[in-house]
C-alpha positions in Angstrom: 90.4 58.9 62.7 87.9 61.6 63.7 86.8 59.7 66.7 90.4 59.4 67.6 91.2 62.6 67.4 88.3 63.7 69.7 89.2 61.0 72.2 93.1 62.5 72.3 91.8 66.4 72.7 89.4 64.7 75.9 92.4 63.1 77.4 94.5 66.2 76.7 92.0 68.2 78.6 92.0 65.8 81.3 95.6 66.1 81.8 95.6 70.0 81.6 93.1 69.7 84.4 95.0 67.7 86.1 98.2 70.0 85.9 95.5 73.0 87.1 94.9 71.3 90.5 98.3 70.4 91.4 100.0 73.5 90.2 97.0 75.5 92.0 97.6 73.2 95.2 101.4 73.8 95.2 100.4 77.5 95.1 98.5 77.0 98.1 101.3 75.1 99.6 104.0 77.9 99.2 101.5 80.4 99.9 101.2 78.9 103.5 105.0 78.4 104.1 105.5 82.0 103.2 102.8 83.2 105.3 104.1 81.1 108.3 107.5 82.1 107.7 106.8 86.2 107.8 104.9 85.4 110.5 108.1 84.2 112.1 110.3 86.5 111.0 108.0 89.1 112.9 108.1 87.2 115.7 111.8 87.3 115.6 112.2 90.9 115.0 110.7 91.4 118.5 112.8 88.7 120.0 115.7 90.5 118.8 115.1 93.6 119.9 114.3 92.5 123.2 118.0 90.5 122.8 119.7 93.1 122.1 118.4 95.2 124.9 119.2 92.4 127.6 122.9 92.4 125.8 122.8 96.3 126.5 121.5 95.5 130.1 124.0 93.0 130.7 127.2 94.7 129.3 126.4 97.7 131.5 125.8 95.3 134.6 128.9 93.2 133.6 131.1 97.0 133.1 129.6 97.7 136.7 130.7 94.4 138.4 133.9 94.5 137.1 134.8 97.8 138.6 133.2 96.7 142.0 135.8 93.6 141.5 138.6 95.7 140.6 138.1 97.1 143.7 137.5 94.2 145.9 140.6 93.1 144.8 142.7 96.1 145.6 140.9 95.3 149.3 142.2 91.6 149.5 145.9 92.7 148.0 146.0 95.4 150.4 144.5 92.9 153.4 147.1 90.6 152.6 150.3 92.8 152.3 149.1 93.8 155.9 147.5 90.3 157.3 148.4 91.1 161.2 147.0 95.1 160.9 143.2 93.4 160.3 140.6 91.3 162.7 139.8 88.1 161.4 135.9 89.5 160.5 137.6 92.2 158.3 140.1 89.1 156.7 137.0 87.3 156.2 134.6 89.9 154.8 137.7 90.1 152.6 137.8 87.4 150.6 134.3 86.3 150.5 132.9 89.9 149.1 136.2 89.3 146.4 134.8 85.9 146.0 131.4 86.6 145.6 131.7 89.4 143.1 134.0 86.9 141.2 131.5 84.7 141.3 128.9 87.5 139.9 131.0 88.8 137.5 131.4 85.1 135.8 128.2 84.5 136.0 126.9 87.9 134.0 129.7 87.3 131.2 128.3 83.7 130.6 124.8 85.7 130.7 126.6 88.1 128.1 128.2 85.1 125.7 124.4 83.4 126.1 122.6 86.4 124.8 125.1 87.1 122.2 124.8 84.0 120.5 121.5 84.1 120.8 121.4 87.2 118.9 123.9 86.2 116.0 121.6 82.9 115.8 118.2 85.3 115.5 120.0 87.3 112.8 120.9 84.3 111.0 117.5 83.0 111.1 116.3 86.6 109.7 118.0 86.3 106.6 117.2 82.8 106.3 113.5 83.8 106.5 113.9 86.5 104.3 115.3 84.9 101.9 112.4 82.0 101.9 109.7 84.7 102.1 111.3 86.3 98.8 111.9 82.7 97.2 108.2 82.3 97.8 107.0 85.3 96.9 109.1 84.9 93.4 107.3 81.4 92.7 103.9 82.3 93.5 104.4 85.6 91.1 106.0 82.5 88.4 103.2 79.9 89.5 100.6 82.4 89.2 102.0 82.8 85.2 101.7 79.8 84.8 98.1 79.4 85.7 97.0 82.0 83.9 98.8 80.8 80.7 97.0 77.3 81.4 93.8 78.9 81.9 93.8 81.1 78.9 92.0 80.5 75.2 94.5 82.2 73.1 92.0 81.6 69.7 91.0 85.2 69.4 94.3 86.4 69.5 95.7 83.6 67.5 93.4 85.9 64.3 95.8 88.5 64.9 98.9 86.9 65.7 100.4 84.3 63.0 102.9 81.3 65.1 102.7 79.5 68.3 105.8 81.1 69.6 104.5 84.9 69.0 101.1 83.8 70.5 103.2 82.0 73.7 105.2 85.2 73.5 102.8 87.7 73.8 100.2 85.6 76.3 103.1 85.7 79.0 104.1 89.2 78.2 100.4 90.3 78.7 99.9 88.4 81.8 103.6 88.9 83.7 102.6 92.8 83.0 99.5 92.0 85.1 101.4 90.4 87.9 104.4 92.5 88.5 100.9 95.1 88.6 99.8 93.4 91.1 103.0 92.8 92.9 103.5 96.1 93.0 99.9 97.2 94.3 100.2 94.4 96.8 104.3 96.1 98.4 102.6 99.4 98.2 99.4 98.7 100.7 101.9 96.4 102.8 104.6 98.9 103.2 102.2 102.0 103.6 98.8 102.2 104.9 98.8 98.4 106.3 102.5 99.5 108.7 100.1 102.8 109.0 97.4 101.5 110.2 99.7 99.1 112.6 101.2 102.0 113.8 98.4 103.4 114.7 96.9 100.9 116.6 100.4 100.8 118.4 99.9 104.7 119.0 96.2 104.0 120.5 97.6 101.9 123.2 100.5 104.3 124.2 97.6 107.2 123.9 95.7 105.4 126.3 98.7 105.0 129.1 99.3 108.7 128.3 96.2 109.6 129.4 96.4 107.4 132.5 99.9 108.5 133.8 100.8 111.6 132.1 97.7 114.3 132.1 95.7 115.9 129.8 98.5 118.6 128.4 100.8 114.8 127.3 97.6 113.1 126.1 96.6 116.4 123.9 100.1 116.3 122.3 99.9 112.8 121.7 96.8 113.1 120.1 97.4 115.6 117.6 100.7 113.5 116.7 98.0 110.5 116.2 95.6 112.1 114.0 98.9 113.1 111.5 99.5 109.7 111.5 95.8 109.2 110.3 95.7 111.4 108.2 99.2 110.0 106.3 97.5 106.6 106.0 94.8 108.0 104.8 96.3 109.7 102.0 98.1 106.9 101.2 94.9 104.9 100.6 93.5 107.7 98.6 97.2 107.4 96.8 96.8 103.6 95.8 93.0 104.1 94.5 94.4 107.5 92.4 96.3 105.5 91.3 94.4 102.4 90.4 91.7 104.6 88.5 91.4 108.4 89.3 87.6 109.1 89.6 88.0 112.6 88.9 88.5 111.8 85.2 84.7 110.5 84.4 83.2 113.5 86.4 85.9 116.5 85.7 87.7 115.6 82.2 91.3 114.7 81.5 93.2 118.1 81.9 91.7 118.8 85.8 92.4 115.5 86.7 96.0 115.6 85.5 96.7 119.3 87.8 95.4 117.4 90.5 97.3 114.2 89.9 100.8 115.9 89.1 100.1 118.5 92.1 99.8 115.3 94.5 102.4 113.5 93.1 105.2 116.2 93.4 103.5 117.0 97.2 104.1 113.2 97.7 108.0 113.1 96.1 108.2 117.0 97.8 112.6 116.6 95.8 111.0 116.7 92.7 109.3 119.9 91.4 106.8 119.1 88.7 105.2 121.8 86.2 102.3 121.3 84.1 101.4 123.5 81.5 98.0 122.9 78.9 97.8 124.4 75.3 94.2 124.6 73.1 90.7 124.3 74.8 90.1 122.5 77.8 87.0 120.4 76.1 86.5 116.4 77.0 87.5 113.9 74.9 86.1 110.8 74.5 86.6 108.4 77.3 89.0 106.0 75.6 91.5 109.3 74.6 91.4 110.3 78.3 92.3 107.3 79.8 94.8 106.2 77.4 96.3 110.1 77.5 96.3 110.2 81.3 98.2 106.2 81.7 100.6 107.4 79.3 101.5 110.5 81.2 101.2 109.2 84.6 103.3 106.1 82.8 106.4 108.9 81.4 106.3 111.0 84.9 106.1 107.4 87.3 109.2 106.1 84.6 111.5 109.2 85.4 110.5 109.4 89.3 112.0 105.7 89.9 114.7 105.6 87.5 115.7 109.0 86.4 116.3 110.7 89.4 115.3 114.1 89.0 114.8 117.4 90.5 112.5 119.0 87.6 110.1 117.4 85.6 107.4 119.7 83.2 104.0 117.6 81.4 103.1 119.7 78.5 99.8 119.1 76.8 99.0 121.1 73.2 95.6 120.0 71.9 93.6 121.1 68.5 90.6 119.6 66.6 92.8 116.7 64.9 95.7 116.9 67.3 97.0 116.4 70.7 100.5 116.8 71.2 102.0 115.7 74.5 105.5 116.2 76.3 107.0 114.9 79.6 110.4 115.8 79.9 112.9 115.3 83.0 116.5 116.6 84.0 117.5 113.3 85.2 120.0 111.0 84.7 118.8 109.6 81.4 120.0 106.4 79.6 121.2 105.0 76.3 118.4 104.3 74.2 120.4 101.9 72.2 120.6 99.4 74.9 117.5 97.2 75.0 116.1 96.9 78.5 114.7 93.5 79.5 111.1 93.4 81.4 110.5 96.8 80.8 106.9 96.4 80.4 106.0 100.0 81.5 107.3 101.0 78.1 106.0 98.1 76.2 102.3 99.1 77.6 103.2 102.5 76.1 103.9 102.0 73.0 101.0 99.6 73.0 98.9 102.5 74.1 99.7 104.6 71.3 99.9 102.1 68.8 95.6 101.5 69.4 94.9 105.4 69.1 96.9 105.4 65.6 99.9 107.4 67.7 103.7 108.5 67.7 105.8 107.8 70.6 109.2 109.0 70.7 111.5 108.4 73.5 115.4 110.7 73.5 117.5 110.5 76.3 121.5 110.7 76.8 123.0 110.0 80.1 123.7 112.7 81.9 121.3 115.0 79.6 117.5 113.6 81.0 114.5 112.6 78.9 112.3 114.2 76.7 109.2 111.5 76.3 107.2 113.1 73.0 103.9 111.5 71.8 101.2 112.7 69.2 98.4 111.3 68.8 95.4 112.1 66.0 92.0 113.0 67.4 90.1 114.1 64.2 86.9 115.3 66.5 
């Protein structure tokens, strides 16, 4: 019986392994075909701006033939009302300048149709690709959950967490929390300093024609618009690693770090003002407090900026020898704290924060009345 037993868990195993490789090669695979296809939806971007300037182009020839047209036909109604007042060059010059601008004129609206289907079938295609790229994006993110749930040994938690389903459900809250993470890191560096940086480069080429064609005074302008540009991607770089892990809170301590980190994010929002205001000695805590103190704040104030929409939002800290007291509060929206939100792991990592340090977290909102997000937390120092 044993030596059955070990023979199934070897075979088991095997099979696992086996589902590794070909989910990790269909990864791959959908990887590719979304990497080709945004490579062709930027392609067609360009296409379709250059169409839609050749329908311009062509609608403004077309307008100006047809008036030249109009005319000419005037000329031939008039030259044939009166056919014995004209010479037979002026009859002739006639009709073949009416014919030949008819002949234009037909040719530039079949130029028009051409370019307009062309343009309806490019815009087609964009959503099409769009909606692949997304599709792929989605399974990678799923595919990527499933890896890691294959890939992970779920004994030590299985000490602390009694049933295969809690253990299933936890594992795959843990590691979809790391994704969407990641997915989110991944849209911020894409949408800011990577179009930055392209935009830059974009700028360096027009700087350089500048300075061919236009002079010194053009090229100066040009280049103080340049290094703004520069200077935006770089603080959005510095943004991402803040945000990632903010350096200043191993060499200056938790409350400095968090005036510097509110200050830049309300420069960075610039509708919403935020206040911060610190109670107690400003004394270090240990490292664990003051990273688990400054997620949950940056946590509460991140929460309110995407969803809560406000125009005021004040970070109160109150700290004593057994206590730290802490309170984010917006004017926003707010929401019914009755109804359970799906996914809403920023919350979940919250009170899973507090929980560890022995905490209270206490969350009251009302729509239309903000959110006040209060937490205390023992210290006993």
């Amino acid at each position: 019986m044993c030596s059955n037993k070990q023979f199934d868990a070897k075979q088991l195993d095997k099979i696992v392994e086996k589902i590794i490789d070909t989910v990790h090669d269909s990864k791959d695979e959908i990887f590719q075909i979304g990497e080709q296809s945004r490579q062709e939806y930027e392609r067609l971007l360009d296409e379709l701006a250059q169409t839609k300037e050749l329908v311009n182009k062509v609608i403004h020839e077309g307008d100006r033939l047809e008036a030249q047209s109009r005319l000419a036909r005037q000329r031939l109604s008039e030259v044939n009302r009166n056919f014995t007042r004209y010479t037979e060059a002026e009859i002739r010059d006639a009709y073949e300048k009416a014919h030949d601008l008819h002949m234009k004129l037909t040719m530039i609206r079949e130029q028009e149709r051409q370019l307009r289907a062309r343009r309806d079938e490019i815009e087609r295609r964009l959503i099409r690709l769009k909606e692949t790229i997304e599709r792929a994006e989605h399974l990678i993110s799923q595919i990527t959950v499933v890896l890691n749930y294959l890939n992970s040994d779920f004994r030590q938690i299985g000490e602390f967490i009694e049933g295969a389903r809690q253990k299933q459900e936890f594992g795959l809250k843990i590691i979809e929390a790391q994704e969407e993470e990641r997915k989110r890191l991944s849209r911020e560096i894409h949408d800011g300093p990577a179009q930055m940086l392209a935009h830059v480069m974009m700028r360096s080429d027009l700087l350089e024609r500048i300075c061919r064609e236009s002079g010194p005074d053009a090229t100066i302008q040009e280049l103080r618009d340049f290094k703004k540009m520069v200077r935006s991607a770089l603080y959005e770089v510095r943004r991402i690693i803040y945000d990632l892990r903010p350096m200043a809170l191993d060499d200056l301590g938790l409350i400095p770090t968090l005036r510097k980190y509110l200050q830049t994010v309300e420069e960075y929002n610039k509708v919403t003002k935020i206040s911060f205001s610190h109670l107690g000695q400003e004394k270090r805590l240990p490292p664990r407090f003051e990273v688990a103190i400054f997620r949950l704040i940056q946590e509460s104030v991140q929460n309110a900026l995407k969803h809560a929409e406000p125009t005021e939002i004040q970070v109160k800290i109150e700290m004593n020898n057994h206590y730290i007291f802490i309170i984010v509060k917006d004017n926003g929206k707010g929401f019914d704290t009755s109804v359970k939100k799906e996914n809403a792991f920023g919350l979940i990592g919250m009170k899973e924060r507090v929980d560890l340090l022995e905490g209270k977290l206490e969350i009251r909102s009302k729509i239309g009345a903000g959110t006040v997000v209060a937490i205390q937390i023992p210290l006993d120092l």
